[in-house]
C-alpha positions in Angstrom: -20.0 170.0 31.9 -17.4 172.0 34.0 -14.3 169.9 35.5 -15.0 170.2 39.0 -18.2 168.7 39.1 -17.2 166.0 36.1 -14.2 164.4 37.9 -17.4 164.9 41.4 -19.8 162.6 38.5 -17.1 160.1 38.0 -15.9 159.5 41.5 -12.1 160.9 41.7 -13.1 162.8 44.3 -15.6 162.3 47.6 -17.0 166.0 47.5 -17.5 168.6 44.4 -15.8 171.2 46.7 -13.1 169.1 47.3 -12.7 168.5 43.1 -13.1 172.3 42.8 -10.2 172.9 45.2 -8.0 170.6 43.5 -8.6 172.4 40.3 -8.1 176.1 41.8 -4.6 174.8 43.2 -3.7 173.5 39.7 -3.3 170.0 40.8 -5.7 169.2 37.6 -5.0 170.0 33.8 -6.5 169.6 30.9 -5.0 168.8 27.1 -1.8 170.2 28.8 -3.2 173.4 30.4 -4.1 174.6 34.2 -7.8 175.1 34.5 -10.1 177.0 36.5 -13.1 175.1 37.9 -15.6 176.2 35.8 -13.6 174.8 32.8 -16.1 172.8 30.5 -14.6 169.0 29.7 -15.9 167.8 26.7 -15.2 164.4 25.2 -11.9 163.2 24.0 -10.6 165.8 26.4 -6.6 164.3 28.1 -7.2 165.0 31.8 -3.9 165.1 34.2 -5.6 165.0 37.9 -2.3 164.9 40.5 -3.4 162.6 43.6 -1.9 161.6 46.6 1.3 162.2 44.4 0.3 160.4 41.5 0.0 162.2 38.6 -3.0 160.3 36.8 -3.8 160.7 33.5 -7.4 160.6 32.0 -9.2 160.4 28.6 -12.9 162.1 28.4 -15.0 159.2 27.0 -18.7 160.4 27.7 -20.3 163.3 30.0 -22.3 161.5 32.5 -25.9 163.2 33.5 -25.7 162.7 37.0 -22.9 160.8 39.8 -22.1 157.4 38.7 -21.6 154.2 40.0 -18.4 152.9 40.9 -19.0 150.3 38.4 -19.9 152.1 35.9 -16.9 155.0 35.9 -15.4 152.8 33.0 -18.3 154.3 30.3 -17.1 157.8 30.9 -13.6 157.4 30.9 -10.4 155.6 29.8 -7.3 155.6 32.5 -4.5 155.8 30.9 -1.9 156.4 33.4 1.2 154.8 32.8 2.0 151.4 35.9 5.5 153.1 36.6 3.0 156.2 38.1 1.2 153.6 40.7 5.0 152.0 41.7 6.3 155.4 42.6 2.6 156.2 44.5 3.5 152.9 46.2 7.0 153.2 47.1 5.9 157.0 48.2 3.6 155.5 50.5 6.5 152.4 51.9 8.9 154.9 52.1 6.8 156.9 55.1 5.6 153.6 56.4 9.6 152.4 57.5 10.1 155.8 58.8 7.8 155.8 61.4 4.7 153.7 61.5 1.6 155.4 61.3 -0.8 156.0 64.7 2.6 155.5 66.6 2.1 159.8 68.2 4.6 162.2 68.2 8.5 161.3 69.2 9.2 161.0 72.4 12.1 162.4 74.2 14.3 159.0 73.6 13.1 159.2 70.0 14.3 162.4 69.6 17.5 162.4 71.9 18.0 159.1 69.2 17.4 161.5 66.0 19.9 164.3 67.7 22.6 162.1 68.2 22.8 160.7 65.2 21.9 164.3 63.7 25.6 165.1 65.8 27.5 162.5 64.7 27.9 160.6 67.9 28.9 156.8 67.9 27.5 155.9 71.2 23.9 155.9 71.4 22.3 157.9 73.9 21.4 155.1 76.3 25.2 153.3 76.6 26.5 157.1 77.3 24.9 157.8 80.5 27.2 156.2 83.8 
């Protein structure tokens, strides 16, 4: 089965064009190697898929026939991505959070006259300097 549409069959990714983009921008290897999309995976296969900047490792176990169920992804392959993999993932994902909070919009101009003065090395904040 080619690699695109296996990691499609066993739900790492929502679309099979999506999995076949992956692959073409190397974000997917397999037993060490880039791979093009029509790759075929067979089993005992070591994936490396590289997702939301977690670089997950996979072991082929079975070829599924068709899309599986979420519950049954488990019968076609073995996760063997190391924990230390999902803490960086997470402290990726904190580390944009405290920056600025997500949905908050753009800057806006006190934001940025905020991020230039301290950019300048001022000690007075923008707000106490204006008389």
């Amino acid at each position: 089965m080619r690699i695109d549409k296996y990691l499609w069959h066993i739900r790492y990714f929502k679309t099979r064009s999506i999995a076949s983009t992956a692959v073409k921008k190397g974000q997917v290897k397999v037993n060490g190697q880039v791979v093009k999309p029509s790759r075929e995976v067979y089993a005992m296969d070591e994936l490396i898929v590289r997702k939301e900047q977690i670089d997950l490792q996979l072991t082929v176990l079975d070829i599924p026939k068709s899309r599986v169920g979420a519950k049954l992804v488990d019968i076609y392959r073995k996760d063997t991505t190391p924990k230390e993999a999902y803490e960086h993932g997470e402290l990726v994902r904190k580390a944009k959070e405290h920056y600025r909070k997500q949905g908050t919009g753009r800057p806006t101009k006190k934001d940025r006259r905020d991020i230039d003065g301290y950019l300048e090395g001022d000690d007075i904040p923008f707000d106490e300097g204006w008389q």
